[in-house]
C-alpha positions as CSV (number, residue, x, y, z in Angstrom):
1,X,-208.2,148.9,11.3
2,X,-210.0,150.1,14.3
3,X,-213.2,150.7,12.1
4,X,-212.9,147.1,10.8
5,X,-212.8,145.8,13.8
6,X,-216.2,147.3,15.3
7,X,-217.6,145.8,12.3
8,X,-216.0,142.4,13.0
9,X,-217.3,142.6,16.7
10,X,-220.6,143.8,15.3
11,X,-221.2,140.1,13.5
12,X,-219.4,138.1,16.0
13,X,-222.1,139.9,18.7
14,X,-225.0,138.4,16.0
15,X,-223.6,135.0,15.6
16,X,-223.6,134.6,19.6
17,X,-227.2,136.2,20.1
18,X,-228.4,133.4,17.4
19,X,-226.4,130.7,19.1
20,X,-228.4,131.9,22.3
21,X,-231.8,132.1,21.3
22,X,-231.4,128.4,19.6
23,X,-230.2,127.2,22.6
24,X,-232.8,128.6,24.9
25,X,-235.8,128.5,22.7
26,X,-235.1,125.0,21.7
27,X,-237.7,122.7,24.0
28,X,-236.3,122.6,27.2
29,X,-237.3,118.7,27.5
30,X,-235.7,116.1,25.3
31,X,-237.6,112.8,25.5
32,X,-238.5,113.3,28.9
33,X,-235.2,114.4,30.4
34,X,-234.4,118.0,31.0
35,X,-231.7,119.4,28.3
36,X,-230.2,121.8,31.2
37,X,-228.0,118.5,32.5
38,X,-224.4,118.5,33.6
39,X,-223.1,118.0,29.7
40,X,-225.7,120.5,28.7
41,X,-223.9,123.5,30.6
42,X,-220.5,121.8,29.8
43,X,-221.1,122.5,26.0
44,X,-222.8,125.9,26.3
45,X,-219.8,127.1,28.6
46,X,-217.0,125.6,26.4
47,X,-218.5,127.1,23.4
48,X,-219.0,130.6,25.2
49,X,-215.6,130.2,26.0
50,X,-214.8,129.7,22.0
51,X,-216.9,132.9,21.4
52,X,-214.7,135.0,23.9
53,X,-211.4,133.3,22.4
54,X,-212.0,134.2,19.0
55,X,-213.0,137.8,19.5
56,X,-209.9,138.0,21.4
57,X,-208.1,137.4,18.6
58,X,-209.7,139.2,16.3
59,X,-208.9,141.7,18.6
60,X,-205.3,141.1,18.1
61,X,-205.5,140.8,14.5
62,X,-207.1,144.1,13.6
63,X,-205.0,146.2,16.1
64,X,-202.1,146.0,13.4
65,X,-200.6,149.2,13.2
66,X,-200.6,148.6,8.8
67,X,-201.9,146.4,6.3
68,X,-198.7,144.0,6.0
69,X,-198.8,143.3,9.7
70,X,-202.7,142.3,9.5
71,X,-201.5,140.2,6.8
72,X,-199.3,138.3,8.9
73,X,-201.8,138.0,12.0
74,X,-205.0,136.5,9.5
75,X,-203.7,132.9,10.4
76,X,-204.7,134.5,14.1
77,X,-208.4,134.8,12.8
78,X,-208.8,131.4,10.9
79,X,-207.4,129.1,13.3
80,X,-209.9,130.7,16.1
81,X,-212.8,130.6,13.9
82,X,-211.7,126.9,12.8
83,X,-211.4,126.3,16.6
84,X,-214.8,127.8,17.3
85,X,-216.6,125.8,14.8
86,X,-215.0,122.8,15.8
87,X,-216.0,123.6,19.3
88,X,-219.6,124.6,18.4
89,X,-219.8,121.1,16.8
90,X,-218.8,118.6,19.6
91,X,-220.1,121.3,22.5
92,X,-223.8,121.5,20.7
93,X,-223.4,117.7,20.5
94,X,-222.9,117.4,24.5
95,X,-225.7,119.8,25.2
96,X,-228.2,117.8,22.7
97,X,-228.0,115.0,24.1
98,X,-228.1,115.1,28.2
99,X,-227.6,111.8,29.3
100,X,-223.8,111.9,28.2
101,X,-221.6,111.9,31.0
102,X,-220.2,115.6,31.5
103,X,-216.5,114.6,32.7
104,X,-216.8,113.3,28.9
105,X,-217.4,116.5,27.5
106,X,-215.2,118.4,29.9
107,X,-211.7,116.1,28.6
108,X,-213.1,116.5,24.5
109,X,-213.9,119.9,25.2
110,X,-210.9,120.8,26.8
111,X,-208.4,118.9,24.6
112,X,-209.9,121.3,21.6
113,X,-209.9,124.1,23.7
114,X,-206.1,123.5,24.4
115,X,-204.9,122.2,20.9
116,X,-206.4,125.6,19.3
117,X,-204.8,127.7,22.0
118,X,-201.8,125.6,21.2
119,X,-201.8,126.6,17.5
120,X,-202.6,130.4,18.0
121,X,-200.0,130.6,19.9
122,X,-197.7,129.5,17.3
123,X,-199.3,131.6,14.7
124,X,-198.7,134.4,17.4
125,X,-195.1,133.9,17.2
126,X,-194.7,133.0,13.3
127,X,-196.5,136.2,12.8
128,X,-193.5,138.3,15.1
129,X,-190.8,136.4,13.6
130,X,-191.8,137.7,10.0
131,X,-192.0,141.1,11.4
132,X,-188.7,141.3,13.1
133,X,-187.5,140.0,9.8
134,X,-189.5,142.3,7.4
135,X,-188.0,145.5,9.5
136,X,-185.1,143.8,9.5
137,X,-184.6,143.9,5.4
138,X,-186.2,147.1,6.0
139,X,-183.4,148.5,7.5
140,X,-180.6,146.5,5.8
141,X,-181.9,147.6,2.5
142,X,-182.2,151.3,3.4
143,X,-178.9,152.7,2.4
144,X,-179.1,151.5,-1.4
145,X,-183.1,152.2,-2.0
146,X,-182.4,155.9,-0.4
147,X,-179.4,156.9,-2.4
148,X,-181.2,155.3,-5.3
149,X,-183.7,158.0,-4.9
150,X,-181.6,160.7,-4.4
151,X,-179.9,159.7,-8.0
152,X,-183.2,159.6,-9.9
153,X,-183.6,162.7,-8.3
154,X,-180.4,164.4,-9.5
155,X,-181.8,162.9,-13.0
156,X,-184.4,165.7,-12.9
157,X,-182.1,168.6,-11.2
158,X,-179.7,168.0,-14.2
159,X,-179.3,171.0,-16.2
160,X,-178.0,169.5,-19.7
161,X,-178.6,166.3,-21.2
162,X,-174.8,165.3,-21.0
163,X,-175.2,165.5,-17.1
164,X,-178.8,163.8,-17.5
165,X,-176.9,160.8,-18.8
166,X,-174.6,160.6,-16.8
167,X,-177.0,160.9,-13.5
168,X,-179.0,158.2,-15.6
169,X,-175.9,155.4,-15.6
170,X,-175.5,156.3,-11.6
171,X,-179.3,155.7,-11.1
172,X,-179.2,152.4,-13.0
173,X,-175.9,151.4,-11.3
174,X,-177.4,152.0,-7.7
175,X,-180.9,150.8,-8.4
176,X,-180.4,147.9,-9.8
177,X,-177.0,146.7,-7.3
178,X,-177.6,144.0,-4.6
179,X,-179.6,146.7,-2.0
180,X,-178.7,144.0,1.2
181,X,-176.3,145.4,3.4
182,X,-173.3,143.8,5.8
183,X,-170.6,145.2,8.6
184,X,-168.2,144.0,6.0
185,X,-169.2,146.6,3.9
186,X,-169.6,149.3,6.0
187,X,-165.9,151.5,4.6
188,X,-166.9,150.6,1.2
189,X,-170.5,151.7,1.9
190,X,-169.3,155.3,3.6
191,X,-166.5,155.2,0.4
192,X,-169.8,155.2,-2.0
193,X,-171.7,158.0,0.0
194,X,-169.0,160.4,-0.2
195,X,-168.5,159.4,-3.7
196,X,-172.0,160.3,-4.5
197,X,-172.1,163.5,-2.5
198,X,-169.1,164.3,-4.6
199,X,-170.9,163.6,-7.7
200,X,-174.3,165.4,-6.7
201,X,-171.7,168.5,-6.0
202,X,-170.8,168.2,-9.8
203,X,-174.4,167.8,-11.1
204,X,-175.5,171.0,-9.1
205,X,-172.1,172.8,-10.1
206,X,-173.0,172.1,-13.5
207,X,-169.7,170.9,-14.2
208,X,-169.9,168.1,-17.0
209,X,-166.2,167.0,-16.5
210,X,-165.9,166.7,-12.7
211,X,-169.3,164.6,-13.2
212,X,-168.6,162.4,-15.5
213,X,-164.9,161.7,-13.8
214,X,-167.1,161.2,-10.0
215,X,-169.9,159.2,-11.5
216,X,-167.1,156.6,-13.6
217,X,-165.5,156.2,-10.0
218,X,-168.9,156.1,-8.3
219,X,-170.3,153.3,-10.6
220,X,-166.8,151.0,-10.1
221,X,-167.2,151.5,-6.6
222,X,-170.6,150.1,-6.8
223,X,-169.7,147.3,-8.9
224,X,-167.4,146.3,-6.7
225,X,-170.1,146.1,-3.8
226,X,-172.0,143.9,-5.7
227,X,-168.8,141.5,-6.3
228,X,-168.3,141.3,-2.8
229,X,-172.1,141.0,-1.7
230,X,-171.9,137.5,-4.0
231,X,-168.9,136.9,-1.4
232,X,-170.8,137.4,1.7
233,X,-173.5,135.4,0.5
């Protein structure tokens, strides 16, 4: 992301060289009254100001340590550049036309200025929310998804086809129950681990009847997780 973001700052440095050179090479007169007024230097500043914001929050954007988290901090980078182009559009409007009173374009400019700081600020926030949430399932959902691949993994250690199948129905079992978990389940949770340890002990021993007899018990158990994850929900 790092990368990315040197070629981000790369453009945003070109877009603010070409807004300078059009401002300064521009006549410096208009009709007979000197562009470099008091609303003049109120528009160029604001919209400086809207430069620095937005690169700042690019900033913030592209530091995210993954992909998903960039996702949720684009909002970050589209109200800023909305807020810049709005502010590019009233500021170069104030430093067109001099004779407008600057205490004029110091409210408009300001109001902008504080109604996109407003809103990246919320974005700022939705974006954290999501993430405590998203680790949040992460972690919630970690018991299931792991012993779901440690029973498509006893599906390839299984040395007969009889034990295959049987790994198969524990796979499908565990894969495909409700993978959110809850304090309330937390004895019928450790009951299912040791259930499947005891059933992963079979499958390495070889030992067709022990495996079949763990894996029946390990399945209800299962079942019955799901019954009461409908409950809890």
């Amino acid at each position: 992301m790092k990368k990315s973001f040197k070629i981000y700052s790369l453009i945003w440095a070109i877009c603010l060289a070409v807004f300078n050179v059009i401002t300064f090479v521009t006549p410096n007169e208009i009709g007979g009254v000197s562009k470099f007024s008091g609303s003049f230097w109120v528009g160029y500043i604001f919209i400086t100001i809207a430069f620095i914001g937005q690169l700042v929050c690019a900033f913030v954007a592209f530091k995210a340590e993954n992909l998903k988290k960039f996702f949720y901090n684009i909002p970050l980078l589209s109200i800023s550049y909305g807020g810049l182009v709005a502010m590019l559009i009233v500021g170069s409007i104030f430093m067109a036309i001099p004779v407008l009173p600057e205490w004029i374009g110091i409210i408009v400019c300001v109001i902008i200025l504080a109604f996109n700081a407003i809103a990246i600020i919320k974005a700022t926030a939705a974006a954290d929310i999501v993430s405590e949430i998203d680790e949040k399932i992460k972690t919630q959902t970690f018991f299931i998804k792991s012993l779901s691949v440690d029973a498509q993994s006893l599906m390839t250690s299984a040395k007969s086809d009889e034990l295959r199948e049987e790994a198969k129905k524990v796979y499908e079992a565990i894969h495909y129950s409700d993978p959110m978990a809850n304090a309330a389940l937390s004895d019928l949770d450790a009951q299912i681990e040791r259930q499947f340890n005891s059933f992963s002990d079979a499958i390495k021993a070889d030992d067709a009847e022990l495996a079949k007899e763990t894996a029946d018990a390990l399945i209800e158990m299962v079942e019955r997780r799901n019954q009461k994850c409908k409950l809890l929900k």
